[in-house]
MARMARPA-416569 format. One record per residue (C-alpha): residue number from 1; x negated, y, z negated. Coordinates in steps of 0.25 Angstrom, whole numbers. Each point is the difference from the previous one (the first is absolute). Layout:
// MARMARPA-416569
<r><k>NUM</k><c1>X</c1><c2>Y</c2><c3>Z</c3></r>
...
This chain:
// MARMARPA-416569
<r><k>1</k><c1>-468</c1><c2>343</c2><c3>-598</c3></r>
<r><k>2</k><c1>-13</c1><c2>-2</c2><c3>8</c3></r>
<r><k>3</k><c1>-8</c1><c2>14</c2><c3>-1</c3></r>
<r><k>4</k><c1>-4</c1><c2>4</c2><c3>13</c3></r>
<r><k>5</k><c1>-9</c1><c2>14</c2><c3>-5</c3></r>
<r><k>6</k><c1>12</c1><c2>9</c2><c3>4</c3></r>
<r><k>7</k><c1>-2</c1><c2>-3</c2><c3>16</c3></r>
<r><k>8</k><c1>13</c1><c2>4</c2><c3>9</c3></r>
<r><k>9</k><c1>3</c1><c2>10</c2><c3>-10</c3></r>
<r><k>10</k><c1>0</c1><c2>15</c2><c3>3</c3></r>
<r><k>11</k><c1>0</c1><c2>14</c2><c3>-8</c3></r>
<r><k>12</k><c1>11</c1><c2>11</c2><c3>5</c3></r>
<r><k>13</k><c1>-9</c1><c2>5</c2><c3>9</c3></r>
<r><k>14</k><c1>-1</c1><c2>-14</c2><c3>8</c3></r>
<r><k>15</k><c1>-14</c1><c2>-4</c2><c3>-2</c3></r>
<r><k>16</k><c1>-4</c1><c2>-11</c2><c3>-8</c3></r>
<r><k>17</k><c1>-4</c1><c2>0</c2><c3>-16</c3></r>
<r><k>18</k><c1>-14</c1><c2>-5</c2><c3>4</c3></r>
<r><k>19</k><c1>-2</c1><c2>9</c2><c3>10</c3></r>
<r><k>20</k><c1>2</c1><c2>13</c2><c3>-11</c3></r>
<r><k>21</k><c1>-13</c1><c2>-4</c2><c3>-6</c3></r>
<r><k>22</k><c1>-10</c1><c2>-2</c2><c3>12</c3></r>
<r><k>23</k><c1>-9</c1><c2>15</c2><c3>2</c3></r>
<r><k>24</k><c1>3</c1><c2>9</c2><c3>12</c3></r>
<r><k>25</k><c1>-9</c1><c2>-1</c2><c3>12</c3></r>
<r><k>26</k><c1>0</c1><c2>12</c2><c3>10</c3></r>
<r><k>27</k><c1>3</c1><c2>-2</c2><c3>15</c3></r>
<r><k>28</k><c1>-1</c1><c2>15</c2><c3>5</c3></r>
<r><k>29</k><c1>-4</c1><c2>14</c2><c3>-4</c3></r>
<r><k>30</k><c1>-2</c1><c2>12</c2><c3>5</c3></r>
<r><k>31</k><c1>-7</c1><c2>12</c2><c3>-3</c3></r>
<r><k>32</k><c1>2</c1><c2>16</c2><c3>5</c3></r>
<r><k>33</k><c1>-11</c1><c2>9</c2><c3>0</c3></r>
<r><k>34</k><c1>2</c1><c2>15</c2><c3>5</c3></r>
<r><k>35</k><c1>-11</c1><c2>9</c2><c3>7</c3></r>
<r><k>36</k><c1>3</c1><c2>13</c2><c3>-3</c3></r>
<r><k>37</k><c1>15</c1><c2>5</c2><c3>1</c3></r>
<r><k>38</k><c1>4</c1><c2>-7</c2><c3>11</c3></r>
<r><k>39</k><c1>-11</c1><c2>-12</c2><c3>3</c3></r>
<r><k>40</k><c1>7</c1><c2>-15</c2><c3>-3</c3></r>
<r><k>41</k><c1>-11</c1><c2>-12</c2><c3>-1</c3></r>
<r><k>42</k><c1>9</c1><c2>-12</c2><c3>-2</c3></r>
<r><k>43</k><c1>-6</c1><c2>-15</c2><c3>-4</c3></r>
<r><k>44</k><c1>9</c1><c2>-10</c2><c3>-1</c3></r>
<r><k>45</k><c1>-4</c1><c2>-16</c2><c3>-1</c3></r>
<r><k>46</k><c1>10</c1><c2>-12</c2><c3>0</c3></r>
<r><k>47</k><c1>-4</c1><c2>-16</c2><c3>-4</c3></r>
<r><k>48</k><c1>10</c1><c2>-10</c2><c3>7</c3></r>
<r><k>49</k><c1>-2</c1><c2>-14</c2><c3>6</c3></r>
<r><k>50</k><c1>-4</c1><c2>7</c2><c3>13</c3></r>
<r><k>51</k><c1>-12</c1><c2>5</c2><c3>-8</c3></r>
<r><k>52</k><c1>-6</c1><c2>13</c2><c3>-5</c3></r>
<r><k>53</k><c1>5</c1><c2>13</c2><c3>7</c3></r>
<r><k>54</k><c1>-6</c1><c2>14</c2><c3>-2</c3></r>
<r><k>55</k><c1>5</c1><c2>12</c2><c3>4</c3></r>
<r><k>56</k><c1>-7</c1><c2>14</c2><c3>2</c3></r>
<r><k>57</k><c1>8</c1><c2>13</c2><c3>5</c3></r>
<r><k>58</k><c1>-6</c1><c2>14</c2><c3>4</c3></r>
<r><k>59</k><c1>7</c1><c2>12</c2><c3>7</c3></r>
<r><k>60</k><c1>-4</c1><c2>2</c2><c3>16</c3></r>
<r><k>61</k><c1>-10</c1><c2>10</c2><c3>2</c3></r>
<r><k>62</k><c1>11</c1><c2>10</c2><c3>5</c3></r>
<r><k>63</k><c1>12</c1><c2>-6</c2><c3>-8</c3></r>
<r><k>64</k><c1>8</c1><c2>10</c2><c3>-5</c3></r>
<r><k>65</k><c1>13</c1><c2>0</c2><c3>-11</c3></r>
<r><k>66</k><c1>13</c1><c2>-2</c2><c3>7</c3></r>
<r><k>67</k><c1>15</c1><c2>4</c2><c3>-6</c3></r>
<r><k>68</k><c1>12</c1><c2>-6</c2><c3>4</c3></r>
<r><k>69</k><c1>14</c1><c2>6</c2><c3>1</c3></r>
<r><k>70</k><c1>2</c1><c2>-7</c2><c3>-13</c3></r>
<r><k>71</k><c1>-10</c1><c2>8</c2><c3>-8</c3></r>
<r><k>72</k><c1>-12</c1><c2>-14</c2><c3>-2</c3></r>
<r><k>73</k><c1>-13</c1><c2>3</c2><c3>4</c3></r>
<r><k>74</k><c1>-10</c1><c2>-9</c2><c3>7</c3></r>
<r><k>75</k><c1>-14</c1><c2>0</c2><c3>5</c3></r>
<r><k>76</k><c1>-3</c1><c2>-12</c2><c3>10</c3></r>
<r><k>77</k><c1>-11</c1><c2>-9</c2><c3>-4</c3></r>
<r><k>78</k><c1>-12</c1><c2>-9</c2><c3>7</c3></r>
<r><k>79</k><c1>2</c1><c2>-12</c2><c3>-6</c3></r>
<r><k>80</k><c1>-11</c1><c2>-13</c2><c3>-1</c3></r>
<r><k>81</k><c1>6</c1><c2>-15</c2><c3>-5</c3></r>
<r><k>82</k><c1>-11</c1><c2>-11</c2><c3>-1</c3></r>
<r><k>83</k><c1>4</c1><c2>-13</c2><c3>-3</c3></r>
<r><k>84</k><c1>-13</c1><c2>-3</c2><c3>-9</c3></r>
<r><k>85</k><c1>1</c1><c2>-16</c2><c3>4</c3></r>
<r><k>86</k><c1>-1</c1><c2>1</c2><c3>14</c3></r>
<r><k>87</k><c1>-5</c1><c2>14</c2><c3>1</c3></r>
<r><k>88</k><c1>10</c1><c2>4</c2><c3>10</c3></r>
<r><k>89</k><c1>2</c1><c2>17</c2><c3>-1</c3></r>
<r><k>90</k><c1>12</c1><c2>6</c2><c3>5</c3></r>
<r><k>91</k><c1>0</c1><c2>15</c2><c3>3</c3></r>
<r><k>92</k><c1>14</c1><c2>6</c2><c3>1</c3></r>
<r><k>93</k><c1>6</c1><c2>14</c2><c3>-5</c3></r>
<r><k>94</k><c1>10</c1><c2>2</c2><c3>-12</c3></r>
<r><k>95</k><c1>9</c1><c2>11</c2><c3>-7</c3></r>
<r><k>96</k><c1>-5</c1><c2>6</c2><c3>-16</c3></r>
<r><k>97</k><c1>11</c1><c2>4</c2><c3>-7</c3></r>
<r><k>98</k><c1>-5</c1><c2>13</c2><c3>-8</c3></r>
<r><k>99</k><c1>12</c1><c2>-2</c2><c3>-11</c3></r>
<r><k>100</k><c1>0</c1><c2>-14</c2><c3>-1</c3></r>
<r><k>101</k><c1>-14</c1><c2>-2</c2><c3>3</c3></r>
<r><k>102</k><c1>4</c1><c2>-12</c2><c3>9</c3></r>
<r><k>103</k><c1>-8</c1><c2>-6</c2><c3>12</c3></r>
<r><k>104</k><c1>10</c1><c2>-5</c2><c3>11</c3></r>
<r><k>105</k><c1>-2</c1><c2>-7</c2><c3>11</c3></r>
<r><k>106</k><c1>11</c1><c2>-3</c2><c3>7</c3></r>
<r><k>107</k><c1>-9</c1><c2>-8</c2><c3>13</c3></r>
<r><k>108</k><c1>1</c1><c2>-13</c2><c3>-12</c3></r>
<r><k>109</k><c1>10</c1><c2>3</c2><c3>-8</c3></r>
<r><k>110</k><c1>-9</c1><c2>2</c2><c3>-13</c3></r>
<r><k>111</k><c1>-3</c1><c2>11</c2><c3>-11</c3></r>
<r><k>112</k><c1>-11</c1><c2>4</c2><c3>-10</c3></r>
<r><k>113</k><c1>5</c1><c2>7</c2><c3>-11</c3></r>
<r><k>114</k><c1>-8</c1><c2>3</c2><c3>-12</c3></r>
<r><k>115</k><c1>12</c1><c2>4</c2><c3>-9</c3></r>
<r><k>116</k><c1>3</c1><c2>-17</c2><c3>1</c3></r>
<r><k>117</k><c1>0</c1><c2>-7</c2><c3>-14</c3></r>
<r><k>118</k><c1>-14</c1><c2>-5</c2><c3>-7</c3></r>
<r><k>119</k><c1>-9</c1><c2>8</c2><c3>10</c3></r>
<r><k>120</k><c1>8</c1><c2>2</c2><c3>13</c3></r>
<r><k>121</k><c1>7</c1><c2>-7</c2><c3>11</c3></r>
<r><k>122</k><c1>-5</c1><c2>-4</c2><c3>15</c3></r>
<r><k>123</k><c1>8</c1><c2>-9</c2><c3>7</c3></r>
<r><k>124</k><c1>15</c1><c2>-2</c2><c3>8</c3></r>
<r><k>125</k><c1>8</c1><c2>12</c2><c3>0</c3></r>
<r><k>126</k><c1>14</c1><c2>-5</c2><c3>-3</c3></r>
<r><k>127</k><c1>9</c1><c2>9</c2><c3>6</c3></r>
<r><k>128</k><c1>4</c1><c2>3</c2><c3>13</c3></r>
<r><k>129</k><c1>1</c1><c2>16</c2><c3>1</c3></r>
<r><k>130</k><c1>-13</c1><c2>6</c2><c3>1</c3></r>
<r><k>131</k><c1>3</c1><c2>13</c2><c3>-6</c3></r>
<r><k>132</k><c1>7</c1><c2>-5</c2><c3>-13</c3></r>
């Protein structure tokens, strides 16, 4: 037999033996800081092929905590996306969940969430109900 360095095999979890030893690189992260009791400051950034995206989040200046009937609380945020590449801002408005400590926004389907593994999670929201 010819040894071909263990290529087109895999472990029980489906990657590849060789790819086991190679070092973690970090995509995302996401960081929650809060003002007072009440205050969330959300900073999130995300590395892609489309380039580097930051994100910065801070309550309106008359933003108050809302319930809905199914006991969550949520204050509505100002958020700012720059695309650091081609310095494009986006301004748009987003959810804080006060128990999860997640950022929603549901205008592009993505999420920051500082509880995410290795320093948060910024990215694609992968379900399709908003309140779960």
């Amino acid at each position: 037999m010819w040894n071909n360095n263990n290529y087109g095999r895999t472990s029980y979890n489906g990657s590849n033996y060789r790819d086991n030893n190679r070092s973690y690189k970090k995509k995302s992260g996401c960081r929650v800081t809060m003002k007072d009791t009440n205050v969330p400051i959300v900073s999130a950034w995300k590395k892609s092929k489309k380039g580097f995206v930051t994100l910065y989040a801070r309550p309106y200046k008359n933003s108050q905590i809302r319930k809905f009937d199914d006991g969550k609380e949520y204050i509505n945020l100002f958020v700012t996306i720059t695309n650091k590449d081609t310095m494009q801002v986006t301004k748009t408005s987003g959810l804080f969940h006060f128990d999860t400590k997640k950022l929603y926004l549901p205008e592009f389907n993505l999420v920051a969430n500082p509880r995410g593994g290795r320093g948060g999670y910024f990215g694609i929201r992968f379900t399709k109900e908003f309140h779960k």
